[in-house]
N, C-alpha and C positions, 0 to 999 in steps of 0.2 A: 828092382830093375825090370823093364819091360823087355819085352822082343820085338824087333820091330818084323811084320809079318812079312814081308818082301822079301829080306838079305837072311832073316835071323838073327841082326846083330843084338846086343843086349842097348838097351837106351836108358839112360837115367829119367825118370819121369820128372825131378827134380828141374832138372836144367835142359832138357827135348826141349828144340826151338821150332819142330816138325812134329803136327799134331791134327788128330782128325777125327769127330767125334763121326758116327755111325750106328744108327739102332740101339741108343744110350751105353756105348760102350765109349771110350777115347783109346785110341789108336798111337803110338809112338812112331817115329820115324825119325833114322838117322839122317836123311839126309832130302834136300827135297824131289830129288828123281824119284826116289821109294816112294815116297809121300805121294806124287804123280799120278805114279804107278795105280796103288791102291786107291785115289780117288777116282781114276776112271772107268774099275771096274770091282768095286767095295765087295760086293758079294761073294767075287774068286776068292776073294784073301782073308774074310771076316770070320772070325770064330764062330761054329755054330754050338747052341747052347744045349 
């Protein structure tokens, strides 16, 4: 299961209809307001490595 960076929630990678790739990473998102979210500003919310 993923987390989706926004809410926290858990996301099935499996079945995520909400999805966002960023700096070769892909992104979960429960829903598409999250999804929104974190496309308009990738860098707030992206894992750093």
């Amino acid at each position: 299961m993923a987390i989706d960076p926004i809410c926290k929630m858990e996301v099935d990678e499996a079945t995520a209809r909400y999805t966002t790739e960023y700096e070769g990473k892909t992104y979960y998102f429960c829903a598409p307001g999250c999804k929104a979210t974190f496309d308009a500003n990738p860098e707030l919310y992206a894992e750093s490595e």
